[in-house]
SERO-4910 file (N, C-alpha, C, O; in steps of 0.05 Angstrom, whole numbers):
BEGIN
 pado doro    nc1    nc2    nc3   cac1   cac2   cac3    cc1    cc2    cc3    oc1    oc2    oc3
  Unk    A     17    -24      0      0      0      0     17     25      0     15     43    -17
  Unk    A     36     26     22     56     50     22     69     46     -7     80     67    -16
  Unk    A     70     24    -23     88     37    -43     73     42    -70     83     55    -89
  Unk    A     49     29    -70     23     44    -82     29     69    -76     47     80    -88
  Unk    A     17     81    -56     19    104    -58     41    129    -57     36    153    -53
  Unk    A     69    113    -61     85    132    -72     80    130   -104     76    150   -118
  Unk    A     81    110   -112     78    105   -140     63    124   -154     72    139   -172
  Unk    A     32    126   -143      3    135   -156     24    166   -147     27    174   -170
  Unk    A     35    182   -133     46    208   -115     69    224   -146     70    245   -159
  Unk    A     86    194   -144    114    205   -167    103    206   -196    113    221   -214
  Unk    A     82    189   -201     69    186   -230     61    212   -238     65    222   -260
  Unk    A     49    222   -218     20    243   -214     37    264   -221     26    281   -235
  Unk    A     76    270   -210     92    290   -211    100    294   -241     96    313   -256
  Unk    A    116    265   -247    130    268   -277    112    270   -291    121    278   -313
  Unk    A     84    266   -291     61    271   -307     49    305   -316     40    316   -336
  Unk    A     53    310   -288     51    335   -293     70    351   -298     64    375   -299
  Unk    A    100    341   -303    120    360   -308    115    350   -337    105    369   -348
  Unk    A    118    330   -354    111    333   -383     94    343   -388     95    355   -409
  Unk    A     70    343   -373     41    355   -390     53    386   -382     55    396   -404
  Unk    A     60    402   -366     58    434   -359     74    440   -377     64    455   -395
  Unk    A    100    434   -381    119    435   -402    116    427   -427    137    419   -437
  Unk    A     88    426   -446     82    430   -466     97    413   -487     96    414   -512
  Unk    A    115    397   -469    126    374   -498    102    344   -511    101    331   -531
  Unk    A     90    347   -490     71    323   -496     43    324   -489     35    328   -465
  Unk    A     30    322   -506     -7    321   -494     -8    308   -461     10    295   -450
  Unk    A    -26    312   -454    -40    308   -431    -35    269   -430    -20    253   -419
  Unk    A    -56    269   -444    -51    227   -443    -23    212   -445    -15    194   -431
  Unk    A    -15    220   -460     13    221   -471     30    217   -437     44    199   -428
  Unk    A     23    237   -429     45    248   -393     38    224   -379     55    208   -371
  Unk    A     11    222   -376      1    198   -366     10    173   -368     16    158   -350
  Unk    A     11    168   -401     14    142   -400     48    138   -399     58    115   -399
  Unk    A     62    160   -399     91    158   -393     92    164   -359    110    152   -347
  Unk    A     73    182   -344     90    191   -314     83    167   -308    102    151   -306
  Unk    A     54    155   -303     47    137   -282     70    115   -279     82    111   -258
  Unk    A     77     94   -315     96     77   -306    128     82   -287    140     68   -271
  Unk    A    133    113   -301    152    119   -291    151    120   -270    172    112   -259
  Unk    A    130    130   -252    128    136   -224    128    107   -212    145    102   -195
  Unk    A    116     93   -217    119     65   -189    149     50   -200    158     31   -186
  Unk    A    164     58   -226    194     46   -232    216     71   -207    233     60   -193
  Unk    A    214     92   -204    219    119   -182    214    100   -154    230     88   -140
  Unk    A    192    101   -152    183     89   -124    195     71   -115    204     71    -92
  Unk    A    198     50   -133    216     28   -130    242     34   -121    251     25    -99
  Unk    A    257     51   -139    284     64   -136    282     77   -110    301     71    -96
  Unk    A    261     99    -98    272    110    -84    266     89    -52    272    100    -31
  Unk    A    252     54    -50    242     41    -31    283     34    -24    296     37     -3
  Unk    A    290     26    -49    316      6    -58    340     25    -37    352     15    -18
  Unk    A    342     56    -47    353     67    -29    357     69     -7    375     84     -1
  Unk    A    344     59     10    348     47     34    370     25     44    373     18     67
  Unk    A    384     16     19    398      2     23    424     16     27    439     10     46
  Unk    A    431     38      4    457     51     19    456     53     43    472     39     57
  Unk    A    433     75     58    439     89     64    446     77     91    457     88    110
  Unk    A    435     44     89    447     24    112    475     21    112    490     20    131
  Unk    A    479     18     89    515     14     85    524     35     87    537     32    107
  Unk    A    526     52     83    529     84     91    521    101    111    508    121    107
  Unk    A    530     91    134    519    106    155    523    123    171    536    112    188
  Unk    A    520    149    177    537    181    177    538    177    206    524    166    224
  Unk    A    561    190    203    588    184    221    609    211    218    613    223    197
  Unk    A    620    216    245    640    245    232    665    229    213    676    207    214
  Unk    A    667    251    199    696    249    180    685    229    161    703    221    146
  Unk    A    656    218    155    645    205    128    646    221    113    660    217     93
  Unk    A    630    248    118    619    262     99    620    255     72    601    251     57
  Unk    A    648    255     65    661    256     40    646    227     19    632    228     -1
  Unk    A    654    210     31    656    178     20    620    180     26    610    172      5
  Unk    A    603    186     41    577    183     39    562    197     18    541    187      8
  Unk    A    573    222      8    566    238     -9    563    230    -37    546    232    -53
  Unk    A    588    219    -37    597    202    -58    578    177    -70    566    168    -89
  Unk    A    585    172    -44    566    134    -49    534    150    -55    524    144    -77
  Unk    A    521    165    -42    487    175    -52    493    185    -85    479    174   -103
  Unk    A    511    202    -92    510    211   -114    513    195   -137    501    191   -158
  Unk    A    532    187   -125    537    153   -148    513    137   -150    509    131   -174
  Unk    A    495    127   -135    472    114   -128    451    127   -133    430    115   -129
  Unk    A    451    153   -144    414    172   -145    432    170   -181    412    168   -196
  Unk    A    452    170   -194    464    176   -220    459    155   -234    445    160   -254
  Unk    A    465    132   -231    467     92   -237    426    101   -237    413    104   -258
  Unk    A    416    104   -215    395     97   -215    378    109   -233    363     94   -245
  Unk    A    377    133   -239    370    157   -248    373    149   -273    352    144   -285
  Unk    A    397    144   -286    404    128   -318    389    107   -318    372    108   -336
  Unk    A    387     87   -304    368     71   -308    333     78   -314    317     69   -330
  Unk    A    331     96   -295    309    111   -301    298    114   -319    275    106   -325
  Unk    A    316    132   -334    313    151   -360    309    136   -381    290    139   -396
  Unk    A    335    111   -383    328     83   -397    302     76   -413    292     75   -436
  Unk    A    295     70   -380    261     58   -382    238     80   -393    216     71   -398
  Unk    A    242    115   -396    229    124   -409    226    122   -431    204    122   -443
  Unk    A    254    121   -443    258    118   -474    243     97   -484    226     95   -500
  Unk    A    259     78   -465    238     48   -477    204     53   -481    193     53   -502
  Unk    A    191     57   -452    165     63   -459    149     95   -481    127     99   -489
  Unk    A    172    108   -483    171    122   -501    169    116   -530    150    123   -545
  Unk    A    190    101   -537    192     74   -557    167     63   -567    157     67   -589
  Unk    A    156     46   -544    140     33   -547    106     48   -555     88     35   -566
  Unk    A    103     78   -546     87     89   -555     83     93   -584     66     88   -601
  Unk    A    104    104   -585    113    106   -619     91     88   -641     82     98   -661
  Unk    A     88     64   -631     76     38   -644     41     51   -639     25     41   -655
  Unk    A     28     73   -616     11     70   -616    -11    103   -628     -6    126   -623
  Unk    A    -40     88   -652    -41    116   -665    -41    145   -648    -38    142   -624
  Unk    A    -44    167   -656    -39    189   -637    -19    197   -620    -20    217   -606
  Unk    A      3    178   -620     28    183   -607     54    183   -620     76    179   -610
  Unk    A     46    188   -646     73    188   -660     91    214   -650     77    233   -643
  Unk    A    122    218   -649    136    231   -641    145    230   -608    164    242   -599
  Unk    A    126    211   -593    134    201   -566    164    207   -559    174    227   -549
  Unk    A    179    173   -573    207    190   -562    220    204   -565    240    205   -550
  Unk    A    214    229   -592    232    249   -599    229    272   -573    247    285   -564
  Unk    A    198    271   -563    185    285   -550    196    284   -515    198    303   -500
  Unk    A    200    256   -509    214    249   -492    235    256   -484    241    268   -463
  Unk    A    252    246   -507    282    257   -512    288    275   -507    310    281   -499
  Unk    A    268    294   -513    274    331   -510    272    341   -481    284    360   -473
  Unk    A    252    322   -460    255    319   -437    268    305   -414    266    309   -390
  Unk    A    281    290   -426    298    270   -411    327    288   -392    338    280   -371
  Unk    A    332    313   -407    355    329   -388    340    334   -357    345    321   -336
  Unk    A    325    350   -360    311    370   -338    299    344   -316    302    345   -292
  Unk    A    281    314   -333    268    303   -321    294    282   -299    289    273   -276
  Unk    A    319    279   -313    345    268   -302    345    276   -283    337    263   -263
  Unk    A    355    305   -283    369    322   -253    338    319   -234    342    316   -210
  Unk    A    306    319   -242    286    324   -220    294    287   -211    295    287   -186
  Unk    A    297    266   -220    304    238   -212    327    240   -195    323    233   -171
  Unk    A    345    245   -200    371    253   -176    353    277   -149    350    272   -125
  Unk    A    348    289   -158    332    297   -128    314    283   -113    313    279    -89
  Unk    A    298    273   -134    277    256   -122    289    232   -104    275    224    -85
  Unk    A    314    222   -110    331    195   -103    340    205    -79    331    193    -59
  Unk    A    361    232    -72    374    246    -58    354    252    -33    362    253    -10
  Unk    A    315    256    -46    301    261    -25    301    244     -6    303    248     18
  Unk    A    298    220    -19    295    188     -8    315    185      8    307    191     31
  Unk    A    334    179      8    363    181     22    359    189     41    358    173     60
  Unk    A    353    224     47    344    224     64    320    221     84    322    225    109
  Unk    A    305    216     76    284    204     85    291    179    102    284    176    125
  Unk    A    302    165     91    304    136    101    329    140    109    338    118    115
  Unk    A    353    164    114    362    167    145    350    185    171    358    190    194
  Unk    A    330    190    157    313    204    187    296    171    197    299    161    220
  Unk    A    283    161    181    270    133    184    294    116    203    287    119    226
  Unk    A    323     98    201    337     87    210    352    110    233    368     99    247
  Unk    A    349    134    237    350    150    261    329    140    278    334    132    301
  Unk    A    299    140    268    281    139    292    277    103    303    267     95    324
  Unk    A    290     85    278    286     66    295    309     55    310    308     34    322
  Unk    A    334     70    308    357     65    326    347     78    353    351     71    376
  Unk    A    333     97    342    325    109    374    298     93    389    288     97    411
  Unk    A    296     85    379    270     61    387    284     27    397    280     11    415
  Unk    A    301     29    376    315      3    395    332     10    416    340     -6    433
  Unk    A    338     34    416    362     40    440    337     37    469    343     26    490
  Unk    A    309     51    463    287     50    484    281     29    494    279     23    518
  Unk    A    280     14    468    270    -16    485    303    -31    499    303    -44    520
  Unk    A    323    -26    486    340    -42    496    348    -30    534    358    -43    552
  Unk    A    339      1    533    347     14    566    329      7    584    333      9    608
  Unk    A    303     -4    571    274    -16    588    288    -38    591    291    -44    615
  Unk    A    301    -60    571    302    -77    582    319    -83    600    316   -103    615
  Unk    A    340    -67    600    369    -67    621    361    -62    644    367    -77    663
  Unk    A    341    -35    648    328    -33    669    310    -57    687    312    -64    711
  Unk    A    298    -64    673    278    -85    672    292   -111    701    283   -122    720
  Unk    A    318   -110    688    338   -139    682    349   -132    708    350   -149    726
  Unk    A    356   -102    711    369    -97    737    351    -93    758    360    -85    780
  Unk    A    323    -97    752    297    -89    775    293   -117    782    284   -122    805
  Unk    A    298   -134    766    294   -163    772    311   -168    793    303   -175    815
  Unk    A    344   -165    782    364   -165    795    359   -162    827    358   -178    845
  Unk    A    357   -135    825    347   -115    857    331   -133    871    340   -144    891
  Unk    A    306   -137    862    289   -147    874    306   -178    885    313   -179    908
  Unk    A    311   -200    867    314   -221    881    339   -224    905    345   -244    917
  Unk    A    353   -194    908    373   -190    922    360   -187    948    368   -199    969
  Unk    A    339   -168    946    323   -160    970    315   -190    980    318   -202   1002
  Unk    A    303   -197    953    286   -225    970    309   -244    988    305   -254   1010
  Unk    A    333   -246    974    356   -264    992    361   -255   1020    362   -271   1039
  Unk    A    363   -226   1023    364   -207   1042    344   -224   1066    352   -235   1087
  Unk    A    316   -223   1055    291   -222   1071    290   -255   1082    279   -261   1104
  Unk    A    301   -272   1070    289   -305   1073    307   -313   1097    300   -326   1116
  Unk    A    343   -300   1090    359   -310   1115    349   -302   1142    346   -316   1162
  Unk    A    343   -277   1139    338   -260   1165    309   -276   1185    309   -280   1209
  Unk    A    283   -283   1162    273   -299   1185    284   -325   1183    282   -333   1206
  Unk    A    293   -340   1172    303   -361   1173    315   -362   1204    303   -373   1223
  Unk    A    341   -349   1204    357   -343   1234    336   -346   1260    335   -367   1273
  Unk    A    322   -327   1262    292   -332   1277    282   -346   1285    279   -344   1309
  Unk    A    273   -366   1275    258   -385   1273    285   -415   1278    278   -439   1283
  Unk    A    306   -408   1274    320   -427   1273    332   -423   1313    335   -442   1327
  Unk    A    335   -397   1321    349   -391   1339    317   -404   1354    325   -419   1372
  Unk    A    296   -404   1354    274   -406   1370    277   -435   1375    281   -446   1397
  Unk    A    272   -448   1348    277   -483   1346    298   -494   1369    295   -513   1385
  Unk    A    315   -480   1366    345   -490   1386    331   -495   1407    323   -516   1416
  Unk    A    329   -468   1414    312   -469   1451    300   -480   1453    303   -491   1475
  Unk    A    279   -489   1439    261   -517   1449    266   -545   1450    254   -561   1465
  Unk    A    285   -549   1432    285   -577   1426    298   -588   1454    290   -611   1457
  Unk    A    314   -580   1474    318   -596   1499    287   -590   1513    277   -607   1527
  Unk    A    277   -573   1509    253   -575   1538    228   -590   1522    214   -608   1531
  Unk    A    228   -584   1507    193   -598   1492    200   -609   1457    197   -597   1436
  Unk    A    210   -636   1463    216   -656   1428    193   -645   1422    195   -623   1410
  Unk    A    164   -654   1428    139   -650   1414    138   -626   1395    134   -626   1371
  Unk    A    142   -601   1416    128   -577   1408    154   -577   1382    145   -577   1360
  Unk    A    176   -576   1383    198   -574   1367    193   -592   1341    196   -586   1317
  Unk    A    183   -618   1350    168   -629   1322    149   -611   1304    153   -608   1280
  Unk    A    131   -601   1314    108   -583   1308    131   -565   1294    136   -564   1270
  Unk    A    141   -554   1310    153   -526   1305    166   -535   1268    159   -526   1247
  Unk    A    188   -556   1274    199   -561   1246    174   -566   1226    179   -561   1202
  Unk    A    155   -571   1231    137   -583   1212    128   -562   1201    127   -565   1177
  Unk    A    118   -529   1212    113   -503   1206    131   -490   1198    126   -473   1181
  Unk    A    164   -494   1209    185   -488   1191    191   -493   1166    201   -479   1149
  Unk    A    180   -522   1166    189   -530   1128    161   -526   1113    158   -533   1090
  Unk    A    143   -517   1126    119   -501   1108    121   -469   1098    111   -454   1081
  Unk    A    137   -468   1118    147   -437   1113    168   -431   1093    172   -409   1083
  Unk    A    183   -457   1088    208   -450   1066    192   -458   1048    199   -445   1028
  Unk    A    169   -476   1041    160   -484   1028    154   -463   1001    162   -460    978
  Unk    A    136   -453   1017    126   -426   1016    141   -398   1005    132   -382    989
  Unk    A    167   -398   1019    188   -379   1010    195   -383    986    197   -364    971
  Unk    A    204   -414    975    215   -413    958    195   -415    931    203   -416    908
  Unk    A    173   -417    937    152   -422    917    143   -397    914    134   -393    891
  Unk    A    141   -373    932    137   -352    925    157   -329    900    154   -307    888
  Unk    A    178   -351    904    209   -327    895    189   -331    867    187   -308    858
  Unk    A    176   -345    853    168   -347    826    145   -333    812    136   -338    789
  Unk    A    137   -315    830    117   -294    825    118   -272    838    129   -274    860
  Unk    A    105   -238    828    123   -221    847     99   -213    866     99   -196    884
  Unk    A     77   -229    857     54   -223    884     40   -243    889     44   -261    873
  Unk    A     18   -250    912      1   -273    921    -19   -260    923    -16   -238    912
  Unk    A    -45   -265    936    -64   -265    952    -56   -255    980    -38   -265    993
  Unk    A    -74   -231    990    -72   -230   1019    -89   -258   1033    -92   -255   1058
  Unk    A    -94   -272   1026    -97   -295   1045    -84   -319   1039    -85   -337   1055
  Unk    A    -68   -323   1010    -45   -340   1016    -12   -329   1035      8   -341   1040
  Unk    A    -20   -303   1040      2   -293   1052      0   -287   1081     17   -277   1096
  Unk    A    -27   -298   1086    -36   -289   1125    -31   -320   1128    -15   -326   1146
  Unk    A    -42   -339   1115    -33   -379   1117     -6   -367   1128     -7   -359   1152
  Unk    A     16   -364   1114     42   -356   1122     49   -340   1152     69   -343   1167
  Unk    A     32   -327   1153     35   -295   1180     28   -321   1203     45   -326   1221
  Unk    A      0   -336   1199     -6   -354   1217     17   -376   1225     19   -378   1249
  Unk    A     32   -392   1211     48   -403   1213     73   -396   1229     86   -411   1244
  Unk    A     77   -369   1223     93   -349   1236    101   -344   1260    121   -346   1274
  Unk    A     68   -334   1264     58   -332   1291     59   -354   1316     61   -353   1341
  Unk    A     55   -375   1296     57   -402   1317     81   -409   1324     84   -423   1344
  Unk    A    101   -400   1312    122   -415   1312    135   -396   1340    145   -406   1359
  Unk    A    131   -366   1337    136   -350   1362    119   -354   1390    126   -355   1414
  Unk    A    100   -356   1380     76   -362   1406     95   -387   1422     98   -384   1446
  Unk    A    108   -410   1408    129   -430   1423    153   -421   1440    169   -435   1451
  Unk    A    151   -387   1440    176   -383   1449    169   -361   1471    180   -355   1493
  Unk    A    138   -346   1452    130   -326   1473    112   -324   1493    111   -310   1513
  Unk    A     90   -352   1479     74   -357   1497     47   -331   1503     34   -315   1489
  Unk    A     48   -337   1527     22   -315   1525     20   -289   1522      0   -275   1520
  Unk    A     49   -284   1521     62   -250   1526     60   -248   1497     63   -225   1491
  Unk    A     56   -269   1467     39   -259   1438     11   -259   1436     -4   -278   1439
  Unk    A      7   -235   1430    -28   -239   1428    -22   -230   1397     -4   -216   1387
  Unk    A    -47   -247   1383    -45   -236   1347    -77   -231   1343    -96   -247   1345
  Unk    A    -76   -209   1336   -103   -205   1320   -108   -197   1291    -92   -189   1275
  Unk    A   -135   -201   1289   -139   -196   1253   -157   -179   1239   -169   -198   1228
  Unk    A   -165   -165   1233   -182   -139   1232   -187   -147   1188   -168   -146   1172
  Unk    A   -208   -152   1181   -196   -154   1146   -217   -153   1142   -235   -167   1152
  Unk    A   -218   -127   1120   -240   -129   1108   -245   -153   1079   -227   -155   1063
  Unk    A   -267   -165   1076   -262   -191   1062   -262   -182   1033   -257   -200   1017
  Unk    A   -268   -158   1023   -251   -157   1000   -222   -147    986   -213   -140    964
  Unk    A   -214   -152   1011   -188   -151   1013   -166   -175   1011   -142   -176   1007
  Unk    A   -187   -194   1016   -173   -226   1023   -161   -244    994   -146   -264    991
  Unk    A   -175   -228    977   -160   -238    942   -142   -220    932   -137   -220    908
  Unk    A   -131   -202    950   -119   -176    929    -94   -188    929    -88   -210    939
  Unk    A    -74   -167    915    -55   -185    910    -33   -173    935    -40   -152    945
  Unk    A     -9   -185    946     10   -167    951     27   -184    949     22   -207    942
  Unk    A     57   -172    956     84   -188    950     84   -201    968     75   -197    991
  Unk    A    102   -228    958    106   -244    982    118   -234   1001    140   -224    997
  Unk    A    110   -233   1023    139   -241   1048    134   -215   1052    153   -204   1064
  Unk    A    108   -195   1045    107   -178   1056     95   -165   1089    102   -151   1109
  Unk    A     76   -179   1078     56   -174   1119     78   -197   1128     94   -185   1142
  Unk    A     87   -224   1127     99   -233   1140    128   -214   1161    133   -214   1185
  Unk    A    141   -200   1136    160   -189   1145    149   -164   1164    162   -167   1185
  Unk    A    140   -151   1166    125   -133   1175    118   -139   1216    117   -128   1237
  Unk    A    116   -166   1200     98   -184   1229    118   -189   1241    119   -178   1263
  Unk    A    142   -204   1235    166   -212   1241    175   -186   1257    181   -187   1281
  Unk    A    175   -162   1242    190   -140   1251    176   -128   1282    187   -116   1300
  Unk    A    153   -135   1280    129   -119   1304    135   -139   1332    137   -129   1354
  Unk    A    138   -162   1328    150   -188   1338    173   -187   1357    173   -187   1381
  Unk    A    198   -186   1334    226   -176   1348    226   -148   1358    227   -139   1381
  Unk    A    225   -138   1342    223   -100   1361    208    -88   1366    207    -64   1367
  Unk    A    189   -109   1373    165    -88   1385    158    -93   1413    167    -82   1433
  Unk    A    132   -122   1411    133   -143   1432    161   -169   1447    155   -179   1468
  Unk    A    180   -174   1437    207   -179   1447    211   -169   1467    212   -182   1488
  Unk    A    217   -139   1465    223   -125   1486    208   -104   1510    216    -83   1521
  Unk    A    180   -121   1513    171   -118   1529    165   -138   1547    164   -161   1537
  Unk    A    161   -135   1572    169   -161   1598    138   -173   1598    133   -197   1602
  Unk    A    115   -149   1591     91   -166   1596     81   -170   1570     57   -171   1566
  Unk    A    101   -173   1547     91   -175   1520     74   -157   1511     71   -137   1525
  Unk    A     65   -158   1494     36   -148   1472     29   -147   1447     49   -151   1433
  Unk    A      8   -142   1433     -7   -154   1415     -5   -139   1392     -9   -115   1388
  Unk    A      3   -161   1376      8   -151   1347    -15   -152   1332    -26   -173   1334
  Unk    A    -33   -124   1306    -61   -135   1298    -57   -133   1275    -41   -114   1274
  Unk    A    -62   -141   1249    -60   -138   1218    -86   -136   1208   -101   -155   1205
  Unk    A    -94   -100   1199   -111    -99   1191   -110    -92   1158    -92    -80   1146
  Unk    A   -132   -102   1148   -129    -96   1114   -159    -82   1105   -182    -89   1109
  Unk    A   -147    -60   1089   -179    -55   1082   -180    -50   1052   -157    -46   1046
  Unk    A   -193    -47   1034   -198    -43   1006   -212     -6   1007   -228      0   1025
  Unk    A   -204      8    991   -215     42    988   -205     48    961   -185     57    951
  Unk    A   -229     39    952   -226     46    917   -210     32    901   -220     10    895
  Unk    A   -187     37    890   -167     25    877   -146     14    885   -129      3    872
  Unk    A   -148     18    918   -125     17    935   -126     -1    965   -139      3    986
  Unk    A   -114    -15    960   -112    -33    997    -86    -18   1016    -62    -17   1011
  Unk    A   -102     -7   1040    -82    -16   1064    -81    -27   1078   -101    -35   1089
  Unk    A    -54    -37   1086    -45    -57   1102    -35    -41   1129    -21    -21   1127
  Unk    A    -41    -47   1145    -23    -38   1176    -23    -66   1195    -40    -83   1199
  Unk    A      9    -61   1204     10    -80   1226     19    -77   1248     42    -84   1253
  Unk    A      1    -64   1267     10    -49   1288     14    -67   1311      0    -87   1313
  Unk    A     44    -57   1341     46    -73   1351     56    -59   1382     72    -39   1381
  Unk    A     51    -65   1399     57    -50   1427     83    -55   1427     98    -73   1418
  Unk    A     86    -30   1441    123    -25   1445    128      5   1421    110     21   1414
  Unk    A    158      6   1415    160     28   1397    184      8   1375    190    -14   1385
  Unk    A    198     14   1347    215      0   1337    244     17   1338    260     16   1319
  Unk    A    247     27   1354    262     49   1359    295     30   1356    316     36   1344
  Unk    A    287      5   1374    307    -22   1360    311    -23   1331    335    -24   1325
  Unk    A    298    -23   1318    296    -35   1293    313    -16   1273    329    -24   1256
  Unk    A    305     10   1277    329     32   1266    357     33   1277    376     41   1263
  Unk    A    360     21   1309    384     18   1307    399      1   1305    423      7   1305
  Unk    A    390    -27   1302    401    -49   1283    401    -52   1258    405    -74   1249
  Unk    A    396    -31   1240    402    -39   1215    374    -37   1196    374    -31   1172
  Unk    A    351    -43   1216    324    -42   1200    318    -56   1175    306    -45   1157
  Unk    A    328    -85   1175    340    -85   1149    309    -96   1134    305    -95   1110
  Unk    A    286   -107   1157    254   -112   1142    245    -92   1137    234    -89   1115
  Unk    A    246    -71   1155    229    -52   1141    246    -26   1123    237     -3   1122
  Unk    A    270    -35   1111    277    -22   1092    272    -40   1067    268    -27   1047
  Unk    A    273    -62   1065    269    -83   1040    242    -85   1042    233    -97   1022
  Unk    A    225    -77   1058    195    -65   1055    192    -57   1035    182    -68   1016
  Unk    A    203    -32   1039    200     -2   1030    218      0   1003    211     16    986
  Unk    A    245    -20    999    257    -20    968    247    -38    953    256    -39    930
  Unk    A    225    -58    962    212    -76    953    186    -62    932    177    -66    910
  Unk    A    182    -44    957    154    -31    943    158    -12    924    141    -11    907
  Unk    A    178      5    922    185     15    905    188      3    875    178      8    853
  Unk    A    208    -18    885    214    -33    847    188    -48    847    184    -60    825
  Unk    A    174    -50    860    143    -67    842    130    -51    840    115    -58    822
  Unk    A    123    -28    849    101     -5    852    101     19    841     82     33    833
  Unk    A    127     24    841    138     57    832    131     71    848    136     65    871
  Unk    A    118     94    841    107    108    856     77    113    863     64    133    871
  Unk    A     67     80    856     36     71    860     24     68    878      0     71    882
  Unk    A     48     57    896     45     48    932     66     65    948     84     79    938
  Unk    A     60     62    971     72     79   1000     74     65   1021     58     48   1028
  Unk    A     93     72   1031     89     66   1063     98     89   1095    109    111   1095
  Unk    A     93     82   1106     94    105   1123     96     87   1154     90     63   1154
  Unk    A    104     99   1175    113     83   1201    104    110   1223    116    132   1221
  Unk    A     89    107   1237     75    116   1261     86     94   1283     78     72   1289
  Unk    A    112    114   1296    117    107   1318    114    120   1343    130    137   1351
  Unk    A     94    114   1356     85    133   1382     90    120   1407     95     96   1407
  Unk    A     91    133   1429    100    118   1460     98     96   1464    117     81   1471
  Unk    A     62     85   1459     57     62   1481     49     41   1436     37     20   1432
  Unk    A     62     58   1416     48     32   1395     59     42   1371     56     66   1368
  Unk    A     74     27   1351     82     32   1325     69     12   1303     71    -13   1304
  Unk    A     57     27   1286     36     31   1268     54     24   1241     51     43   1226
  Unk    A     68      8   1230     75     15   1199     55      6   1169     46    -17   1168
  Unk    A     49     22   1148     19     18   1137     33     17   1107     55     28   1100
  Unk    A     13      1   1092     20      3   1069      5      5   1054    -14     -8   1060
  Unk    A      3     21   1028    -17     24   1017     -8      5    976     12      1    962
  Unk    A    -33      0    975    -14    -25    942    -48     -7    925    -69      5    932
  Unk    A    -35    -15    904    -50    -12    883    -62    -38    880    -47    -58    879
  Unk    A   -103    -44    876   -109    -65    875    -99    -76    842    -96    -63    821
  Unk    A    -96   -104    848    -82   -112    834   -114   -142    817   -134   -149    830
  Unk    A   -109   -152    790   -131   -173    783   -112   -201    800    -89   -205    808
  Unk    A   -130   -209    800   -120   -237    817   -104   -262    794    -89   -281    798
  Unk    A   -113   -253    775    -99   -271    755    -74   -256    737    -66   -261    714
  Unk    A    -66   -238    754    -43   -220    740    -26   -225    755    -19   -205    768
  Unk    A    -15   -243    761     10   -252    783     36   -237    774     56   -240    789
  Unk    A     39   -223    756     64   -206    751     60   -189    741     76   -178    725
  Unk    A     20   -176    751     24   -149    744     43   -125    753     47   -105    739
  Unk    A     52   -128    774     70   -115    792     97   -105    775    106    -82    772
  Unk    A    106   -132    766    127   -126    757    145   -110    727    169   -107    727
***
């Protein structure tokens, strides 16, 4: 179609430069521009080929100039060629006698407009291989980006799996001389929990209720260590219970309210995970008695892989924010709802 309609474009030109220029009737222009024009069109599609092999560069100038001129000249003769010939061939038909003398008389002026016409092309089709170098350079910086967000991310996630791992491993210790049983239990929620970790690394979000299964498991495994001084509560609104979020996120969260929150208080207290849905958007908070005032000065390292987590999946779609007050620290997150069957819409 595009070369239809250069064709029907160049015909329509050399047509009208014989017919205005009074060497040849009207039909005559016609039945010489049109062929001429889609044999042009052709020529000026073909040009595309230098201008690949020729591709401007400082200190070319010279040798590129060359190579187009040489290439719009070859082609251009060829051109002209094929007028004569169909010029020729008019000759044979009544009312067109004098065709190619008539031609002939045009073939200077119509030469040099073919070398422009060629020269136009040229350039044309280096503004064309400008915009798609600049189009592959786009996709190739998305994808580097892309590659290094992947990167980031599964670094964070390595970050996040040792750290409760340690946890849960330092808890296991302590029990296994006072209570085999409960330590049986305990390993049995432990290897549901890696289970889980490592089956998560393969998607960049779950369900908020395949990710509270997890918080629950969590919870149990501390309750073996904290006993009554953990209280866990659950506050969720139920259309909240299919949305999506990243793995290992309320878990980590919970973990963190856990060690620096309730840890270091003597009569314990109660960690609550509430979730609610508001329009396009879920928050999460998991608030926990005590303050994390610990947690910044060890390193913080959950609730900064929170917060670099949410970033490379979210951009600037989601937030988080940390309300730490005297007697309770509040950290909240807010996600963009997500379809439940888009397991890497996130990413």
């Amino acid at each position: 179609m595009l070369f239809g309609a250069i064709g029907l474009l160049l015909g329509a030109i050399v047509a009208t430069f014989l017919g205005l220029r009074g060497a040849a009737p009207w039909q005559e222009a016609v039945l010489l521009g049109l062929p001429l024009g889609f044999i042009q069109a052709a020529l000026c599609l073909a040009a595309r080929f230098p201008a690949r092999a020729a591709r401007l560069a400082p200190g070319n100038a010279i040798r590129i100039a060359a190579t187009h001129l040489s290439a719009a000249v070859v082609s251009t003769g060829g051109w002209i060629l094929a007028g004569f010939a169909l010029s020729w061939l008019l000759e044979g038909i009544p009312g067109h006698t004098g065709a190619f003398a008539r031609f002939q008389q045009e073939a200077g002026p119509l030469a040099v407009t073919g070398v422009l016409i060629f020269l136009l092309a040229v350039t044309a089709h280096y503004l064309i291989i400008a915009l798609e170098s600049a189009r592959e350079a786009e996709v190739r910086e998305l994808s580097a980006r892309l590659l290094a967000r992947e990167a980031e991310l599964r670094a964070l996630r390595a970050q996040v799996d040792p750290h409760f791992l340690f946890n849960c491993l330092n808890s296991l210790r302590a029990l296994i001389a006072e209570n085999p049983e409960r330590a049986a239990s305990m390993v049995t929620s432990l290897s549901d929990l890696l289970r889980y970790s490592l089956q998560s690394d393969r998607m960049h979000t779950v369900s908020l209720t395949e990710e509270l299964a997890i918080v629950d498991e969590y919870v149990s495994l501390e309750r073996v260590r904290f006993e009554d001084r953990l209280r866990f509560e659950r506050r969720l609104d139920p259309a909240a219970l299919e949305a999506r979020v990243p793995p290992m996120l309320v878990q980590t969260l919970v973990e963190n309210a856990v060690k620096h929150g309730v840890a270091n208080l003597l009569q314990g207290g109660v960690v609550r995970v509430r979730a609610a849905v508001d329009g396009c958007s879920m928050t999460i908070s998991v608030s926990n008695s005590g303050t994390m005032r610990h947690a910044h000065e060890e390193g913080g390292h959950g609730l900064r892989n929170t917060m670099a987590r949410l970033r490379l999946l979210y951009d600037h779609h989601a937030s988080f924010s940390l309300s730490d007050a005297t007697a309770e620290t509040i950290p909240t997150v807010t996600l963009p709802l997500l379809e439940s069957t888009d397991e890497r819409a996130a990413g």
